[in-house]
Structures are given as structure tokens and as C-alpha cells.
C-alpha positions as CSV (number, residue, x, y, z in Angstrom):
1,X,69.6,-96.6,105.3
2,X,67.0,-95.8,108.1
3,X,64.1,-97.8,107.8
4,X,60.9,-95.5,107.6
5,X,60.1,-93.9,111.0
6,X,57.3,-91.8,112.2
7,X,57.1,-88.9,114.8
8,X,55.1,-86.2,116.0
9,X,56.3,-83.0,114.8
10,X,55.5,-79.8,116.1
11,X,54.6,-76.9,113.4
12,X,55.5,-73.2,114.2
13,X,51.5,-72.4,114.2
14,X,51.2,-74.8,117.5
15,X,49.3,-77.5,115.2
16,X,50.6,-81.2,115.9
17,X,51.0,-83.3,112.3
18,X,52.1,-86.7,111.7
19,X,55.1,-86.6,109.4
20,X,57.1,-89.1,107.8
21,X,60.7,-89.0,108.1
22,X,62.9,-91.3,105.9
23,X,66.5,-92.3,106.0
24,X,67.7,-90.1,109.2
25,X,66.1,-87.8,111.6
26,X,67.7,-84.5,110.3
27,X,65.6,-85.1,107.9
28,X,62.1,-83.6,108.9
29,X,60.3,-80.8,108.0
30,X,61.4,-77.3,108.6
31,X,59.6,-76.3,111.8
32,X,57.7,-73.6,110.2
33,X,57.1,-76.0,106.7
34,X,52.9,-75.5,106.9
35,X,53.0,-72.3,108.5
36,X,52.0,-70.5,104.9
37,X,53.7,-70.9,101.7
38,X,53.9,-74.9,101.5
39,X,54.6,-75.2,97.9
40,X,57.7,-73.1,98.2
41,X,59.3,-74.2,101.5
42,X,58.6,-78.0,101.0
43,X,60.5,-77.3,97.0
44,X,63.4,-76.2,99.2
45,X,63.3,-79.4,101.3
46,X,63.2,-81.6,98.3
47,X,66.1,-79.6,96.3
48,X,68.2,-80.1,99.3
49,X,67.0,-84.0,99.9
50,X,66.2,-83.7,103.3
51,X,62.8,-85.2,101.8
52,X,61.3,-86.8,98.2
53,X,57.8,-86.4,96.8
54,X,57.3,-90.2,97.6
55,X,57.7,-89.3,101.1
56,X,55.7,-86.7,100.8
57,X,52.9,-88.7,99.3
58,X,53.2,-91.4,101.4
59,X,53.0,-89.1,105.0
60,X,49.5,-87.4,103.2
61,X,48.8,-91.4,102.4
62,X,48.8,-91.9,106.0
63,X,47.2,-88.9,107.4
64,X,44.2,-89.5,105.0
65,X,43.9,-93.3,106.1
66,X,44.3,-92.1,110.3
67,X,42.3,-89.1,110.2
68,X,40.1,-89.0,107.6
69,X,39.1,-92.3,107.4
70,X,39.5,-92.9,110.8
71,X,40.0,-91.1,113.8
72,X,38.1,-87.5,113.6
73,X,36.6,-88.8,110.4
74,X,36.5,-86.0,108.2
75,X,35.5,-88.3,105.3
76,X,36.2,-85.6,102.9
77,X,38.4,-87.9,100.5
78,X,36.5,-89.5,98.2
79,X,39.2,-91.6,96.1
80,X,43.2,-92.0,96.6
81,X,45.2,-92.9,93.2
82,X,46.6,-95.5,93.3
83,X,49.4,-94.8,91.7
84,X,50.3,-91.6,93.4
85,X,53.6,-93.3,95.2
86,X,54.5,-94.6,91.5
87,X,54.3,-91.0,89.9
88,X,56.2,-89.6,93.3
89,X,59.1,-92.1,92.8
90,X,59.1,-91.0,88.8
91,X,59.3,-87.1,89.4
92,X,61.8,-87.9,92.1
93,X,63.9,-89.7,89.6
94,X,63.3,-86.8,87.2
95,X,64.1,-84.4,89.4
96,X,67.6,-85.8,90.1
97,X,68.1,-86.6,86.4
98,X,67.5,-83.0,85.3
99,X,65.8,-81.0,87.9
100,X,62.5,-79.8,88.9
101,X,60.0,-78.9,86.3
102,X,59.0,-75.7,88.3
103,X,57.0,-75.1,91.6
104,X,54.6,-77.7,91.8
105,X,57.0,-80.6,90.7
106,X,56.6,-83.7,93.2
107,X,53.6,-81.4,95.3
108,X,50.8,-83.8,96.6
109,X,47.4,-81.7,95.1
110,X,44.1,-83.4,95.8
111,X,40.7,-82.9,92.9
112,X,37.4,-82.1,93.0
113,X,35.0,-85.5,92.6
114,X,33.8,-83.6,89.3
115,X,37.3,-83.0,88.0
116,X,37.9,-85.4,85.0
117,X,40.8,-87.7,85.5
118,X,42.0,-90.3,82.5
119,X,43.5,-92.5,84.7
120,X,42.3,-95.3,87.3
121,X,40.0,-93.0,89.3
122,X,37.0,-92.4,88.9
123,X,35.0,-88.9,88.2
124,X,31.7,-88.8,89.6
125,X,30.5,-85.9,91.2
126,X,29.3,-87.7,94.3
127,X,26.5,-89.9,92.4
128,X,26.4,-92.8,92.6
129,X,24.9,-93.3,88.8
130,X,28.7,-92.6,87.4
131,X,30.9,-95.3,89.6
132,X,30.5,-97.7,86.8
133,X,32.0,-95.0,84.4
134,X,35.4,-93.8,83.9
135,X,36.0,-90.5,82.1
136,X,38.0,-90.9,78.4
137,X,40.5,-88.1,79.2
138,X,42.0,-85.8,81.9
139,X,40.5,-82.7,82.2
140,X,42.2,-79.6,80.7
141,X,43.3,-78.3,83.6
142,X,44.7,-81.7,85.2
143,X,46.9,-81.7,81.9
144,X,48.3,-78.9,83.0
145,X,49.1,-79.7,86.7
146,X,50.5,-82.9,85.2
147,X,52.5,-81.0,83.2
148,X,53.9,-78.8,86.0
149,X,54.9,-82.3,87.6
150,X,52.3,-82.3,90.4
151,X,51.2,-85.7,92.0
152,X,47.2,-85.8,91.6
153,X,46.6,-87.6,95.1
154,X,43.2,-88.6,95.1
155,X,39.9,-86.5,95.1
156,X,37.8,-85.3,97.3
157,X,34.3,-85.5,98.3
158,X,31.9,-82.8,97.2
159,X,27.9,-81.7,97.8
160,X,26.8,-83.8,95.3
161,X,26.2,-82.9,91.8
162,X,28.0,-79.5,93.0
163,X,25.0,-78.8,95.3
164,X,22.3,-78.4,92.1
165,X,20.1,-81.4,93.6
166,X,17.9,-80.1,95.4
167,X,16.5,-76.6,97.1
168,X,16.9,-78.2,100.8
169,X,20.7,-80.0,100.3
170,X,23.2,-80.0,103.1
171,X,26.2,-79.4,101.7
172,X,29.1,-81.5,102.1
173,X,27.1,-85.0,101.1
174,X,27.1,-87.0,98.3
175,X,25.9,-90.3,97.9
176,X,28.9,-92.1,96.9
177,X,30.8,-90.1,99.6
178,X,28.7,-89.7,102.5
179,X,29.0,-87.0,104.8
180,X,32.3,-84.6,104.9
181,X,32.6,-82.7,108.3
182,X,34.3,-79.7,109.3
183,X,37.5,-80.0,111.3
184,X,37.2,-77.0,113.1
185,X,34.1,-78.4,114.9
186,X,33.3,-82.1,113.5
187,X,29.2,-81.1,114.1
188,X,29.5,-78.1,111.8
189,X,29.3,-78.2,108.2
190,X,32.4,-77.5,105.5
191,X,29.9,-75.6,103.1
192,X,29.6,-75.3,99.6
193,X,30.2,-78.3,97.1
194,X,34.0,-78.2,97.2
195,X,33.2,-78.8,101.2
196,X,35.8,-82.0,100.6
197,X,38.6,-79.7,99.3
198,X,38.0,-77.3,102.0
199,X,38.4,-79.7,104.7
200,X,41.0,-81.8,103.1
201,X,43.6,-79.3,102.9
202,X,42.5,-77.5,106.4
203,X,43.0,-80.5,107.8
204,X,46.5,-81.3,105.9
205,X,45.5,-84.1,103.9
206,X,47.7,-83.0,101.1
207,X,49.5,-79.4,100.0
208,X,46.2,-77.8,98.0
209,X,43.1,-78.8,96.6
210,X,41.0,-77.5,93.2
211,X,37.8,-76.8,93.7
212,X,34.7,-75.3,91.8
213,X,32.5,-72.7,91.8
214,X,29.3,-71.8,90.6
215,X,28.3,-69.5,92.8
216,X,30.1,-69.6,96.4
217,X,31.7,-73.2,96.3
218,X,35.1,-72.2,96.5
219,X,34.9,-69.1,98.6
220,X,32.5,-70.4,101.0
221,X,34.2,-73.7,102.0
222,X,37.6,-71.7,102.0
223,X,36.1,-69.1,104.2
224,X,34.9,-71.6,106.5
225,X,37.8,-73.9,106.5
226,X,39.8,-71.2,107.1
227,X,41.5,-71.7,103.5
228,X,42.4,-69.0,100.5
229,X,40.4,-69.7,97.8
230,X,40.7,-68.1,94.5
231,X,37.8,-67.9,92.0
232,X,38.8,-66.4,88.5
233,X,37.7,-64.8,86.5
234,X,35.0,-67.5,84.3
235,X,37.4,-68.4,81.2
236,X,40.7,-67.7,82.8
237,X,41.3,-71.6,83.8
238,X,39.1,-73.9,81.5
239,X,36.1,-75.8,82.2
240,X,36.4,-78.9,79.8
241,X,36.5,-82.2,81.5
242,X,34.5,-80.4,84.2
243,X,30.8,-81.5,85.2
244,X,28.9,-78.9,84.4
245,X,26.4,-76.4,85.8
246,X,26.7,-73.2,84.2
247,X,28.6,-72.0,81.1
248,X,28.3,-68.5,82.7
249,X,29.4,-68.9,85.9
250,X,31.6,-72.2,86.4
251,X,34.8,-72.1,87.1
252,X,37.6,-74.2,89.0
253,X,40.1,-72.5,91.3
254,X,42.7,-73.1,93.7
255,X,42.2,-73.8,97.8
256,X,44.9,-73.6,99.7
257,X,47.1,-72.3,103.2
258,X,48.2,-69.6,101.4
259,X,48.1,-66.9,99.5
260,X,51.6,-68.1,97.3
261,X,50.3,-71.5,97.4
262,X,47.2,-70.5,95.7
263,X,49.1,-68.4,93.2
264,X,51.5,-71.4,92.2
265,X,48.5,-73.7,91.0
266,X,46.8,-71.0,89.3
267,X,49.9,-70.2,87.2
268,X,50.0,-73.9,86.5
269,X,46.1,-73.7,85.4
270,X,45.5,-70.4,83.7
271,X,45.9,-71.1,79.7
272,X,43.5,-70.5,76.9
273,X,41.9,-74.6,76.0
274,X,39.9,-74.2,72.3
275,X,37.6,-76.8,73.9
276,X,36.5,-74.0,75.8
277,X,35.7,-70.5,74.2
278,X,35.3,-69.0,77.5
279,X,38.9,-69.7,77.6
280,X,39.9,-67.7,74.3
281,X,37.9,-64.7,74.4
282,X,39.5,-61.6,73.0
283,X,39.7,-59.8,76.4
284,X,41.7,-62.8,78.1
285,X,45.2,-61.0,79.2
286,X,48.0,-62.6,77.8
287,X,49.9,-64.7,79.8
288,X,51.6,-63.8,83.1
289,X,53.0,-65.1,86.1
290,X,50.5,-64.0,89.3
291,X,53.5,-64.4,91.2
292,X,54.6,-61.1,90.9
293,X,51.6,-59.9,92.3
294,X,53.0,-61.5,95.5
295,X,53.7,-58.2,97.6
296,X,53.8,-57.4,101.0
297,X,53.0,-54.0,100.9
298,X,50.6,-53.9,97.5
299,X,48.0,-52.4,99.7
300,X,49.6,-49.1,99.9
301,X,47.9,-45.8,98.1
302,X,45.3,-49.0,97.0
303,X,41.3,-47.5,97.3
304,X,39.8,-49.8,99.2
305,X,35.3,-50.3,99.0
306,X,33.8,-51.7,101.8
307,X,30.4,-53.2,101.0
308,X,28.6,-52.9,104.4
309,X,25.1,-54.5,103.0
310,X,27.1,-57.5,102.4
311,X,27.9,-57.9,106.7
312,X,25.6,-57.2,109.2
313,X,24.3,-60.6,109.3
314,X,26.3,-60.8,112.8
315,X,28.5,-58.4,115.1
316,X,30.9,-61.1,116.0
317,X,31.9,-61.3,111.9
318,X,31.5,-57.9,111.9
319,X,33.9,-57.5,114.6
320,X,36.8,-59.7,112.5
321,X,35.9,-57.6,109.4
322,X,35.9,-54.4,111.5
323,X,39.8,-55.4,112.5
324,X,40.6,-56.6,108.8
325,X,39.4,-52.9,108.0
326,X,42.1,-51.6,110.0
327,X,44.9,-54.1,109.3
328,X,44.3,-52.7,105.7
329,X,44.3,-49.0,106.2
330,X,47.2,-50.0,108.3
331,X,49.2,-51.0,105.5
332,X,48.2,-47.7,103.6
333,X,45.2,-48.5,102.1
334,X,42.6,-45.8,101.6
335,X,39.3,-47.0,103.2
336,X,36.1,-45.9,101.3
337,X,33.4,-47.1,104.1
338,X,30.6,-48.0,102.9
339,X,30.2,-48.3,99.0
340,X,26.7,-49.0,97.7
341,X,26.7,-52.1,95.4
342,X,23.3,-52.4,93.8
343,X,22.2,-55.6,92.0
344,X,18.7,-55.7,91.8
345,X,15.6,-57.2,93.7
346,X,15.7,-59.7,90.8
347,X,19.3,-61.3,90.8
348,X,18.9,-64.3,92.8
349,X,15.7,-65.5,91.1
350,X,17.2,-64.6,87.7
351,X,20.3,-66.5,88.6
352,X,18.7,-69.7,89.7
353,X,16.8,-69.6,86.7
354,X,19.5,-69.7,84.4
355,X,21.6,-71.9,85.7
356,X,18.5,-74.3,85.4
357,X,18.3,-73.5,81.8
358,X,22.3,-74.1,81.2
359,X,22.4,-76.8,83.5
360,X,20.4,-79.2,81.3
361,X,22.3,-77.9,78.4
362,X,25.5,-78.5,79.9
363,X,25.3,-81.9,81.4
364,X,23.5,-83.7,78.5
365,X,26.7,-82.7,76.6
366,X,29.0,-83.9,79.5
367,X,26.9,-87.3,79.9
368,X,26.8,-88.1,76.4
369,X,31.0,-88.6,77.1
370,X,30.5,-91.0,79.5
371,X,29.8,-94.5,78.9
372,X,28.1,-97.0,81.3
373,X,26.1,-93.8,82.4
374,X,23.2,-92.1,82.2
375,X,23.1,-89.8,79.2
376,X,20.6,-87.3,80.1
377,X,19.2,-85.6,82.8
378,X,15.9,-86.8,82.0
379,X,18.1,-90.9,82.1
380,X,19.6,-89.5,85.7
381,X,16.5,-88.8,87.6
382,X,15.3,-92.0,86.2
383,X,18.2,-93.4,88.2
384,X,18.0,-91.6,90.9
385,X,14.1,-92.7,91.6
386,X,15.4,-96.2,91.0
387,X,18.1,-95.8,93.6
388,X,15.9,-93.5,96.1
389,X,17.2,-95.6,99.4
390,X,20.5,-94.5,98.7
391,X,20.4,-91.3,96.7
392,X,17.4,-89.3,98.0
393,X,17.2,-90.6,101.4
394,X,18.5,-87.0,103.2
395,X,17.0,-84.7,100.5
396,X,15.4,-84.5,96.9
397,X,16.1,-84.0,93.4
398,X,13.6,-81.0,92.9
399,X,16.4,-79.0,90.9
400,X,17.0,-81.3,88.3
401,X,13.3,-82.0,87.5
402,X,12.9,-78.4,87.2
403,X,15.8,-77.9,84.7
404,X,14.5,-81.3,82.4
405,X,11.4,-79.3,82.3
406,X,13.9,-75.9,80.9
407,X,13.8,-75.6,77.1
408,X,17.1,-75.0,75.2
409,X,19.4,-72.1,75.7
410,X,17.8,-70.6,72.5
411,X,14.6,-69.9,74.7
412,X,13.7,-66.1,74.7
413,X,12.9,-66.1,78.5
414,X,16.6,-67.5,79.0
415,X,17.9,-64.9,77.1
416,X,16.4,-61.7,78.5
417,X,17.0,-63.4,81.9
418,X,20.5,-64.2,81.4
419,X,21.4,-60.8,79.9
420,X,19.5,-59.0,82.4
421,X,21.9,-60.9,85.8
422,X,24.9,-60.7,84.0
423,X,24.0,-56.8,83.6
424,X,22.6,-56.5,87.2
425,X,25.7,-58.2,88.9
426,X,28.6,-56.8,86.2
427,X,28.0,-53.6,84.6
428,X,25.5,-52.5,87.1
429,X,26.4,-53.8,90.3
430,X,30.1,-54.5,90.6
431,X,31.6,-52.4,87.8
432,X,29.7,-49.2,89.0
433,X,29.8,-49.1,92.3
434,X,34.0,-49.5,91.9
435,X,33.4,-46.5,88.9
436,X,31.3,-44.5,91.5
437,X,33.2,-44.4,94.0
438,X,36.6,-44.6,92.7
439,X,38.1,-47.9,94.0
440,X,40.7,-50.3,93.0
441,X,39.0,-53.3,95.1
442,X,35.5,-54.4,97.4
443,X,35.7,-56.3,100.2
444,X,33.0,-57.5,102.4
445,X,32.8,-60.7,104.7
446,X,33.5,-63.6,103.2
447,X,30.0,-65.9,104.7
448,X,28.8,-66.2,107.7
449,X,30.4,-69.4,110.5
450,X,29.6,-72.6,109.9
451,X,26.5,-73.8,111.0
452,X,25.4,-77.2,112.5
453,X,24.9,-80.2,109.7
454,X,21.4,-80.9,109.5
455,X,20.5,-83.9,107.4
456,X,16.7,-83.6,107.9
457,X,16.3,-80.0,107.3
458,X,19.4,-79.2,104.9
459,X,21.7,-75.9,105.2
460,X,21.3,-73.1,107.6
461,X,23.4,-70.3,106.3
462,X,24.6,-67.9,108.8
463,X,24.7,-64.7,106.7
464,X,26.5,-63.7,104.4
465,X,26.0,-63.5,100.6
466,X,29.9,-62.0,99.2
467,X,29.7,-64.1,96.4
468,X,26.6,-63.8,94.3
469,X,27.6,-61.0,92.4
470,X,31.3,-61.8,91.2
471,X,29.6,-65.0,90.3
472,X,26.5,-64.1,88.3
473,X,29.4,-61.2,86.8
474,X,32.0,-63.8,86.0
475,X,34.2,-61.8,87.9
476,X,37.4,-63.2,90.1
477,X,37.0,-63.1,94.1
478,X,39.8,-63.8,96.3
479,X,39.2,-65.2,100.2
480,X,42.0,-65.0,103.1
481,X,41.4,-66.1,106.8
482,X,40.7,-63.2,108.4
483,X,40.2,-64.7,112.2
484,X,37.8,-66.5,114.3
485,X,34.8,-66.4,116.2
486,X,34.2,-68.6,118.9
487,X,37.1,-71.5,117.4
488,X,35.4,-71.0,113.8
489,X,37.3,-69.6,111.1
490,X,36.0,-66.1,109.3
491,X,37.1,-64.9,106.0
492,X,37.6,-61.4,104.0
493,X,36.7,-61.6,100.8
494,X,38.9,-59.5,98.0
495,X,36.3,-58.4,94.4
496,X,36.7,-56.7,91.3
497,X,36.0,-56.4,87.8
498,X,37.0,-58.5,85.1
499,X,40.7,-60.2,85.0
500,X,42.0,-58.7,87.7
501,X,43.6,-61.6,89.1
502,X,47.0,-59.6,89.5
503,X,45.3,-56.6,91.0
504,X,43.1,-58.9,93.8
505,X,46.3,-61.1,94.5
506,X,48.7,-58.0,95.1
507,X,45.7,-57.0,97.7
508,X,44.9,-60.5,99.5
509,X,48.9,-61.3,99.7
510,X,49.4,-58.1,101.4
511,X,46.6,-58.7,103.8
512,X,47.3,-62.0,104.2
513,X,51.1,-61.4,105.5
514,X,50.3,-58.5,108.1
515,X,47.9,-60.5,109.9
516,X,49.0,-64.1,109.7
517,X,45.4,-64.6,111.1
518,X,44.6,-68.3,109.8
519,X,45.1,-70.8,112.5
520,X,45.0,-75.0,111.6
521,X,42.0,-76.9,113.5
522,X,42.8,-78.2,117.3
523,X,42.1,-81.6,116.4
């Protein structure tokens, strides 16, 4: 046997990755391996044994130590497990004992920093006021993956807190994790609070990432990292043993280089959990398998709403939108240009306001889990004014003094608020303007580029506001690279109603394989 060599090996997109190879050199990596659809073509390289998941783990083991820790610095993984080569070695024994437990068995998936995991890491979301904590148990949705046989590699860093700090925040720092950068441009930012997810799997630090979203933090640092990012529909993959923001509008999703890739962990995630009732409503579609959503001509005789208001912002996007436009009515779509989507003068104050109100709620219930923690907001600002050198020295905590002042979710003002965005973004906003005009699916730009990281002043958004709606709604949103401006990735966002997963999939996959448009970093 070989011993373990390394080479440069060049990918079918033109990116250059450094691989492992073990026992011979027939054994690398198909050419075209990380040119789209990972999860499947690396499943055929194991079946045959030209590679093993502990290979597999130990190559993203490597690239995370020479160019995320060093080199570029990315910095966007928080934590490694350290018993990811263990748990690669076990599923590879498995797999030769009695075969693969399904698509993701022996796949290298990195977490979210706010992603409970029952194991040796730690779950913090970025602060330091939970390193001294472990959580009791993994969180639903790690069960699952577990279950499917993926390897949970490490996690990754996030906007601390999921980016409910403070008003001013740059995204992509935490104070455990520092600061993540882009690697499309190493002075730009990653955006969003799954920023560390977004530039982890752009930058090939493992096969896929899960993110989170509240409102734009899986979309946005897939749009910008030139990712697919798929937020559900709020309930379809559960939320326990997730730190909380909002009961209304959190949600984990997958963030990967594909459009398949992305389907196979959301198979693995989507189930009904009792622990949360979000999960188990009577509307939930029973179970299914998105991959049969996975078709290359699903746009055809599809009605297709383009939401102008939501571009503009800048005629370069608009140009990559413009030519997403026509890659779609290429493929037989019917382009309805523009549809009206009203929301409301009132939707973004009403938003922040309630997630302010369930915020409190929500994390006093997660902290009062944790032990060797704060167990209360009001206990957590306390330590973060204790710890002000390192925790508030870019930018405040004005959020969460605003949400200890909140009452409880039983508050009159919370209610008619709450009731009034989830009617302004749902029934009034997204489900009419697809009733109005008659359309199957909206798309719009996905955000604006990424801007420069600025630690005194805090984010600069470029434009772009695709995700406020399907977020406020609950509703799923699907992102695919769409092209770039200027080296910087753009994305096309998919919308629609209410568990249309399938529907959104069928549209984004369809796009997604006429255009080919995503492109790794030049790093």
C-alpha cells in the first residue's frame, strides 16, 4: 500500500483543489467531481473504492488547516470534530459490511455554530458566554443527518448570535470566531449570519453546509458565495436544538454547489419532530423525496412572476437577472414581467418588532438547557458588559436590551403586530400577487454584491431585499448562482407559497442546469 500522497488536481470548472489520494494514483477524483452534484458523484467514487470517507475527511481536514486557517484565511470554521476521521473509518467499515445507508453516507457536512451537537464540540452561536457549556443532546435535525450516515465535520463561524446583536453588526463576526471573509474577494463580506457556511463550502472546506435563517441568512450568504441555498418552508425541517430567534420565522436549510446537493440534505432533514409543533402542523405534506423534483426541463409551460421592485438597486445585477430572464423563457417558461407584490409600508418595522418579542421568549427557553451559561437574556447582557473588551468592542448589544425590555408573547401589541406581518407578507403580499397574476413561481435578485467589511461602521448592503417576505410569510425561497459582476457572485432567487419545496426545486434545478453559471473563487 501507497503511503498517503498529495497533488494538485485540476477540476473541470478551472478551480485548482488540493486532494488527497490514497493507496495509488488512479485513485483521484473524477475530473469533473465538484463541478455540481458532489454528493452523487463522490457516492460513485466511494462505491467503486477509488476513495473512502476517511479520505475524504481527512483532504477537507487539510484544506481547512491550509486555507482557512492559514493561507487566504477565510477563518469561517469555527470548530473541527475531533472525531470526524473516527466516524469516517466506521461508516467506511459499514459500508463494506452491508452497504451505504443512502446518499449522504460517509459525505463530510459542516454546522452552523448555533446547531446543537451532543458530542465533543461545542454549540455557541459565536459568544463567547457559552464556550464553557456543552449542549445535552444533538439537535433534531443532526439526528437525522447522523442517521443518513453523514460525517458532521466541524462547524462553522456565524454573525454572532445569528446577527440579532446589534442594529450596526457586520456580519460574518462573532466573538469566539472572529472575522469570516469572503473568498471571492478576501476584503468583502460573506453576509448574513450563516456567512461561515457560505464561505466554507464556496471555498471547498467540505461537501455542504446547514445554515439558518431568520430572515436572509441563508439566501444572502448563498447568493453571495455563489452557493444554493434552500430555505423551507418554517416547520418543514425542525428547529429544536436550534438557538433561537423567532418561532415564526427560523428555520435551518441546506447550502451547497448544487441544486442535487441541496436536495439530498434536505431529504435527510425534512421530518415532523413533536419537540417542535411547527413541525407537525396539519398542512405539513406527507413525506416525499425532493429528488424527483430534480428536472431538467421543469421550467417548461411553468408561469414565471418577475418582481421588478425587488431589483433596481443596480443595472450590473440587473443585467445578470435580465439574462437569467431569458435562460428561463428559454427553457419554455412563460415570463410575466413585472408582477406587483405589495407588503406594506409597515412590514419591516412590524418584523423587527416581533422578532424582538419572540426572541426573549425563545432564548430564555434555549438557555435554561444549558448549564455553565447564562440563563437569561437579561444574565447575557450582564456578561456581555462584563466581557465588553472582547464582545462589544466592533459593535453593541442594543437588540437584546431592547427585546429584555419586550413583555411576553401574550402581549396585545405582539399579537396584532405579529398577525398583521404574517398577513402583509403571506396572504397579502406573496399569495396574492402569485393569485393575481396567475403564476406558479416569483423570482427577483437574490441581494445585492458583497460589499467591503467594515468593522467601525457595520454592513453596507448593496440592494437587494428578496427575502423579507418569504421570511416574515414562512414561506420556502430557493437561490442559484446566476453569474457575476465584476469577479462577485449574483444570485436568482426562486418564491412561492407555502410547501412548495417540490414546485421551487423542479424550477431552480432546471435553471440551474441550462446555465451552469456558478464559478469557484480564483484563490
Amino acid at each position: 500500500m501507497q503511503a498517503l500522497t498529495y497533488r494538485i488536481t485540476r477540476l473541470a470548472s478551472g478551480a485548482w483543489l488540493l486532494l488527497a489520494l490514497a493507496l495509488s494514483p488512479a485513485s483521484a477524483f473524477a475530473q469533473d467531481a465538484w463541478d455540481g452534484d458532489a454528493i452523487a458523484r463522490l457516492q460513485a467514487e466511494m462505491k467503486s473504492g477509488a476513495i473512502t470517507s476517511r479520505e475524504l475527511v481527512r483532504t477537507f481536514l487539510t484544506r481547512i488547516e491550509t486555507i482557512d486557517k492559514h493561507g487566504p484565511a477565510i477563518n469561517s470554521v469555527i470548530e473541527v470534530n475531533p472525531d470526524a476521521l473516527e466516524i469516517a473509518t466506521q461508516l467506511d467499515a459499514e459500508r463494506a459490511r452491508s452497504g451505504p445507508r443512502g446518499p449522504l453516507h460517509g459525505i463530510p457536512i459542516l454546522l452552523k455554530d448555533n446547531i446543537d451537537t451532543g458530542d465533543k464540540m461545542l454549540t455557541t452561536a459565536g459568544s463567547l458566554a457559552l464556550v464553557n457549556s456543552r449542549a445535552p443532546q444533538d439537535a433534531f435535525l443532526v439526528k437525522r443527518l447522523r442517521d443518513a450516515g453523514a460525517v458532521i465535520l466541524g462547524k462553522t463561524n456565524l454573525s454572532e448570535w445569528a446577527n440579532f446583536r446589534s442594529t450596526h453588526s457586520t456580519s460574518g463576526w462573532s466573538g469566539r470566531g472572529g472575522l469570516t471573509r469572503n473568498p471571492y474577494a478576501l476584503d468583502r463580506n460573506s453576509c448574513g449570519s450563516s456567512s461561515g457556511s457560505g464561505a466554507a463550502i464556496a471555498a471547498y472546506l467540505a461537501v455542504a453546509a446547514v445554515g439558518s435563517e431568520t430572515d436572509g441568512s441563508i439566501v444572502c450568504p448563498s447568493g453571495i458565495n455563489g452557493l444554493v441555498g434552500i430555505k423551507p418552508t418554517v416547520g418543514l425541517i425542525s428547529r429544536s436544538g436550534v438557538i433561537p430567534i423567532s418561532a415564526s420565522q427560523d428555520t435551518a436549510g441546506p447550502m451547497a454547489l448544487s441544486v442535487a446537493d441541496a436536495v439530498a440534505l434536505l431529504n435527510a432533514m425534512a421530518a415532523p419532530d413533536p419537540k417542535d409543533s411547527a413541525s407537525t402542523v396539519a398542512m405539513r405534506p406527507a413525506a416525499t423525496d425532493y429528488g424527483q423534483y430534480l428536472k431538467a426541463d421543469g421550467l417548461r409551460g411553468a408561469r414565471v412572476g418577475v418582481v421588478r421592485s425587488l431589483g433596481g438597486f443596480d443595472a450590473r445585477v440587473d443585467k445578470v437577472f435580465d439574462q437569467a430572464i431569458a435562460a428561463m423563457k428559454a427553457q419554455g417558461a412563460e415570463i410575466i414581467d413585472p408582477v406587483e407584490m405589495k407588503t406594506g409600508d409597515k412590514l419591516g418595522d412590524d418584523e423587527l418588532l416581533v422578532l424582538k418579542y419572540e426572541f426573549k421568549d425563545g432564548l430564555n427557553r434555549y438557555l435554561a438547557t444549558r448549564s455553565d451559561a447564562p440563563k437569561t437574556m437579561a444574565e447575557l447582557i450582564a456578561f456581555n458588559d462584563k466581557e465588553a473588551a472582547r464582545e462589544l468592542q466592533h459593535f453593541g448589544q442594543e437588540i437584546f436590551i431592547d427585546s429584555e425590555a419586550k413583555g411576553p408573547l401574550s402581549s396585545p401589541d405582539y399579537r396584532k403586530v405579529s398577525a398583521r406581518a404574517k398577513r402583509a407578507a403571506g396572504r397579502d403580499g406573496i399569495d396574492a400577487a402569485m393569485k393575481k397574476y396567475k403564476v406558479d413561481v416569483l423570482i427577483a435578485p437574490t441581494v445585492g454584491l458583497a460589499w467591503k467589511t467594515d468593522l467601525i461602521n457595520g454592513d453596507h448592503y448593496t440592494g437587494g431585499n428578496a427575502s423579507q417576505a418569504a421570511a416574515v410569510a414562512g414561506y420556502p425561497h430557493i437561490t442559484v448562482p446566476a453569474g457575476f459582476v465584476e469577479g462577485l457572485p449574483v444570485g436568482v432567487s426562486f418564491i412561492g407559497g407555502a410547501w412548495t419545496e417540490g414546485r421551487l426545486i423542479q424550477y431552480a434545478y432546471s435553471y440551474e442546469q441550462a446555465t451552469k453559471a456558478r464559478r469557484p473563487p480564483k484563490l
